[in-house]
N, CA and C of each residue as an Amber inpcrd file, in Angstrom:
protein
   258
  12.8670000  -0.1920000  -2.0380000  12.9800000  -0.5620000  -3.4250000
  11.8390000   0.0620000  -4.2080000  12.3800000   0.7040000  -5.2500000
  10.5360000   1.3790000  -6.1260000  11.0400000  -0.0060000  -6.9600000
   9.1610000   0.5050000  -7.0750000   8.7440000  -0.6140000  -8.2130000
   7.4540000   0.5460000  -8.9430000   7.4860000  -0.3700000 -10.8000000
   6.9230000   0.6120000 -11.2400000   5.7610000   0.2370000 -11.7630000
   5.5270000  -1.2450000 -11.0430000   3.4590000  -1.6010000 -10.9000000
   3.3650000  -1.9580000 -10.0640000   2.2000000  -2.6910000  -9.3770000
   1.8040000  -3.5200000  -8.4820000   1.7540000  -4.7130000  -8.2820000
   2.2330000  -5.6550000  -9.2140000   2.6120000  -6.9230000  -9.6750000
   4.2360000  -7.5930000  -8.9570000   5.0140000  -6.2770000  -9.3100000
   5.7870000  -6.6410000  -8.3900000   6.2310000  -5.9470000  -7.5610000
   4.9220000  -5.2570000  -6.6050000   5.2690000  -4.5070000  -5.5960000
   5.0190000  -5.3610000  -4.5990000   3.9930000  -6.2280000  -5.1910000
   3.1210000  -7.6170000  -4.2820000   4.0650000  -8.7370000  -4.0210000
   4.7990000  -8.8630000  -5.2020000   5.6930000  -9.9980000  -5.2360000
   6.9980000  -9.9840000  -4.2500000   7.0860000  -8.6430000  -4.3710000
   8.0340000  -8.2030000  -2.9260000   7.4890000  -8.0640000  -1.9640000
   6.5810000  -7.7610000  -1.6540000   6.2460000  -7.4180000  -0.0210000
   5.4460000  -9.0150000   0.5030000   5.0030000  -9.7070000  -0.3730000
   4.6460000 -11.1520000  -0.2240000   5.3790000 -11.9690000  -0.1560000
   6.6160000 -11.8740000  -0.8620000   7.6300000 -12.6590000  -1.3210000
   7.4350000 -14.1810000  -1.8030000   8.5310000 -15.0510000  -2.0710000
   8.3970000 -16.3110000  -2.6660000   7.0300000 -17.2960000  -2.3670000
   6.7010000 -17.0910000  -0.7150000   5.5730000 -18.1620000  -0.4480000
   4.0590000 -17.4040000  -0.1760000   4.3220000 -15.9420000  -0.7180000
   2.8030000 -15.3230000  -0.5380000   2.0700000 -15.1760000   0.6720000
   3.3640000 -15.5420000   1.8650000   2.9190000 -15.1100000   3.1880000
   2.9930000 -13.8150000   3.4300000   4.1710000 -13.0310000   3.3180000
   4.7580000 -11.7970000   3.2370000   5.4560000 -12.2520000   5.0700000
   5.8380000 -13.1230000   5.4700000   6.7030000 -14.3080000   5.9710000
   7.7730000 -13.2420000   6.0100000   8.6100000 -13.1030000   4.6530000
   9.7330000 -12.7610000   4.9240000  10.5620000 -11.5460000   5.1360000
   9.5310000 -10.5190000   5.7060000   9.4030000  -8.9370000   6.3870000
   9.3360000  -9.2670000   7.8830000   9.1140000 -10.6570000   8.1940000
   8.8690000 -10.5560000   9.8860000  10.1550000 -10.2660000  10.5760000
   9.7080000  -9.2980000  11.5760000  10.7060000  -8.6190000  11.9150000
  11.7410000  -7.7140000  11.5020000  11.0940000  -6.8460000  10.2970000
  11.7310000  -6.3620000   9.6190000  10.5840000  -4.8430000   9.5890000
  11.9200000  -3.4330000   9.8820000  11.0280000  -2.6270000   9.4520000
  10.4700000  -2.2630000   7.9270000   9.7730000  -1.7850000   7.5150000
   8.8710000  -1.0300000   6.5630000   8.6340000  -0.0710000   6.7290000
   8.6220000   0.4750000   5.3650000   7.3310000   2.1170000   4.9450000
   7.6420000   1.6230000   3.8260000   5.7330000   2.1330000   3.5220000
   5.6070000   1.4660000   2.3820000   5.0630000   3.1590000   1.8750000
   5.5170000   3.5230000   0.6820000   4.9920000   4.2590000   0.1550000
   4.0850000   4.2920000  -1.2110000   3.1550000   4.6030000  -1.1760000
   2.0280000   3.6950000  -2.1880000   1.2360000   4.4810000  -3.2740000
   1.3860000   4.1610000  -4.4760000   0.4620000   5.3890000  -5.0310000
  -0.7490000   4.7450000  -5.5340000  -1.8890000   5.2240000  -5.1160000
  -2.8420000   4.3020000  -5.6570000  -3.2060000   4.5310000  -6.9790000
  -2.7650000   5.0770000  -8.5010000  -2.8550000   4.8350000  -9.1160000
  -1.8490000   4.2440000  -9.7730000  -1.8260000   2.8170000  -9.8020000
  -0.8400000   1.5710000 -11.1590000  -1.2770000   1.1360000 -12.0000000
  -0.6070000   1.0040000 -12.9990000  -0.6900000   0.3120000 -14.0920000
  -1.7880000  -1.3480000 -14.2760000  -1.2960000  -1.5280000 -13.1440000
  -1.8930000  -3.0430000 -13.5960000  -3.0230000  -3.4480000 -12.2910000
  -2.8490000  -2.5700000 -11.4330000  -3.5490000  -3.0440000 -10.2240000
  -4.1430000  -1.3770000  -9.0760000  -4.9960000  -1.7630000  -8.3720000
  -5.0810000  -0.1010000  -7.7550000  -4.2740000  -0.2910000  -6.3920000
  -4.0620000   0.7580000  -6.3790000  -3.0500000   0.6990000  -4.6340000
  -4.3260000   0.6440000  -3.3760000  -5.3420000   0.8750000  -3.5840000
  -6.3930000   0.3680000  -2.7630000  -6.2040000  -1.0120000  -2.3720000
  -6.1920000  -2.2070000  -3.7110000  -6.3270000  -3.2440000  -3.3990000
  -4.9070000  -3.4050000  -2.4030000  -4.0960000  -3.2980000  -2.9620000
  -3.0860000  -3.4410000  -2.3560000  -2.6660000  -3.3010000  -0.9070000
  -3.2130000  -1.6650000  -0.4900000  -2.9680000  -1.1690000   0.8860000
  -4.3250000  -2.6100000   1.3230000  -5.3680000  -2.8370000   1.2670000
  -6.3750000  -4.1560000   1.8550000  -5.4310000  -5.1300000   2.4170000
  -4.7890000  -5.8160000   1.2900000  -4.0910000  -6.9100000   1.2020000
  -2.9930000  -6.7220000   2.5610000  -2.2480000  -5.5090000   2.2040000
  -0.9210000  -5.4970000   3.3510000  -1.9580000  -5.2880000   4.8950000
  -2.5430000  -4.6440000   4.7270000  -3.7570000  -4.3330000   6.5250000
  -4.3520000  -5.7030000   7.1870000  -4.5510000  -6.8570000   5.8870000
  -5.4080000  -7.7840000   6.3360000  -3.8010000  -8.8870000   6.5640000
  -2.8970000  -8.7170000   6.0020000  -1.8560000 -10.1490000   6.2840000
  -1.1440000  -9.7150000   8.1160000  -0.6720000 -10.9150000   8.6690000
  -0.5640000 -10.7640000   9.8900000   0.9840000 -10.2320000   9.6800000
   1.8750000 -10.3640000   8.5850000   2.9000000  -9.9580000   8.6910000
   3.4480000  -8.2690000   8.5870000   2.5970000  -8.1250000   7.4720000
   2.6420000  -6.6810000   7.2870000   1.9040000  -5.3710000   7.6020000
   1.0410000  -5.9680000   8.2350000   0.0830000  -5.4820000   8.7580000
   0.4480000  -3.8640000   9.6330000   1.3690000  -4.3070000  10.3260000
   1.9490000  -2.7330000  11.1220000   2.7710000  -2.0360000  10.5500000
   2.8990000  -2.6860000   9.2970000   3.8800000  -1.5190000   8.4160000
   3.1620000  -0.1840000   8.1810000   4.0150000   1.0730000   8.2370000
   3.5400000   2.1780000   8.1080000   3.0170000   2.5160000   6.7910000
   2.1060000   2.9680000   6.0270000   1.6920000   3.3700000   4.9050000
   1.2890000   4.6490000   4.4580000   2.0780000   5.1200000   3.4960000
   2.0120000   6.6030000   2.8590000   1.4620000   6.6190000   1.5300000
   0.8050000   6.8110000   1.5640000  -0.2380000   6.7520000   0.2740000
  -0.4910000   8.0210000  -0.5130000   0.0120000   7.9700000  -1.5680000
   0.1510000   9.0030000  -2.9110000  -0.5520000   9.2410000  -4.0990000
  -0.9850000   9.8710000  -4.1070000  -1.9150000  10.0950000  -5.4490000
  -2.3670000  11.6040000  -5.9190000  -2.3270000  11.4080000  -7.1870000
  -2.8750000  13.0280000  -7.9820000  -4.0590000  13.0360000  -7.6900000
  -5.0690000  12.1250000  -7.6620000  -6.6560000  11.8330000  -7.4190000
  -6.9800000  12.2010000  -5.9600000  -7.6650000  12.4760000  -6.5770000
  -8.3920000  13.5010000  -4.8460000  -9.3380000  12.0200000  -4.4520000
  -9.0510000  11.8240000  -3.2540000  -9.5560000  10.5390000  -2.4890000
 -10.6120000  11.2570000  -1.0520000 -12.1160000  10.3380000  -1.8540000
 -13.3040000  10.7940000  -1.2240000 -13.1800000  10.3490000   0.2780000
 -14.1750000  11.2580000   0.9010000 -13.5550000  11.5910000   2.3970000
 -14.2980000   9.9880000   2.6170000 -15.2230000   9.3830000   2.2970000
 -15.9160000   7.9240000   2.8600000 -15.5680000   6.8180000   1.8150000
 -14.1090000   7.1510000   1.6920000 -13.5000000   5.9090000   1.2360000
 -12.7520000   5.2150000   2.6720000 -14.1050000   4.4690000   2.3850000
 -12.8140000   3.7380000   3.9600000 -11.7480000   2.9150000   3.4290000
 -11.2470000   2.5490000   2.1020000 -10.0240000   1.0510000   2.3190000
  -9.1890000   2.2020000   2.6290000  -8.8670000   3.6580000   1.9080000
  -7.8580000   4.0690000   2.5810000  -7.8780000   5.0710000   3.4990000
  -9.0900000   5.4340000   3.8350000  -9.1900000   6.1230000   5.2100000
  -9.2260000   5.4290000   6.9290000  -9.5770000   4.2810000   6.6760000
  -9.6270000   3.3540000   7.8260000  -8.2500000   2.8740000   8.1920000
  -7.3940000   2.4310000   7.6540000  -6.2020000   2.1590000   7.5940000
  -5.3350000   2.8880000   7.6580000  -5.3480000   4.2870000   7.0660000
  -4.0200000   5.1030000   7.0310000  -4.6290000   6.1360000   7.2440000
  -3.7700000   7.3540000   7.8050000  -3.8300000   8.6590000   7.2600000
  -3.8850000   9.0870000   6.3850000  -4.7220000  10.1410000   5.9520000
  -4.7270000  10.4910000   4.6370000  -4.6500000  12.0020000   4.9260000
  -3.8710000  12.5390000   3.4530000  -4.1440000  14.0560000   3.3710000
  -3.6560000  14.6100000   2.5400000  -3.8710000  15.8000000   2.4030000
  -4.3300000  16.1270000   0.3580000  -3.4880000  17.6400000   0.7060000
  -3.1370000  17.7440000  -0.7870000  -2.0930000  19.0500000  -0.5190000
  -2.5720000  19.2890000  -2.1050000  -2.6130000  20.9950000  -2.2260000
  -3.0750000  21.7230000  -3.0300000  -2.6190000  21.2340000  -4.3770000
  -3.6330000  20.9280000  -5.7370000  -3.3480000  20.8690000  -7.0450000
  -2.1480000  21.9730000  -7.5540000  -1.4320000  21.4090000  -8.4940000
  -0.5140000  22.6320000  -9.4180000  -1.3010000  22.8710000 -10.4900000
């Protein structure tokens, strides 16, 4: 499902009781851009790494912003990798 902030990208992948409960057992890819409107996809990718439900979901993380090599929220967690400016 796209979504076009982080408000209710959270609200889905958390769902009704803010466990994120209702993905268990369910695959994922989450594809993520860390720049939104209302929230950063940093916080976000934290949030899904630290809950026990979503935690092994795969994460693809997108951005125009060139992301510093000792950023750990999203270097520790995911792969990262950068493909040439237009």
């Amino acid at each position: 499902m796209p979504f076009t902030n982080g408000t209710a990208a959270v609200n889905y992948l958390f769902g009704s009781d803010g466990t994120g409960s209702d993905h268990k057992g369910t695959a994922l890819l989450i594809l993520l851009d860390l720049n939104l409107p209302d929230m950063t996809g940093t916080d976000i990718l934290r949030r899904v790494k630290e809950n026990k439900y979503l935690k092994c979901a795969p994460v693809v993380v997108l951005t125009r912003q060139t992301i510093p090599r000792k950023s750990n929220a999203a270097t520790s967690s995911v792969a990262t990798s950068t493909s040439p400016s237009r």
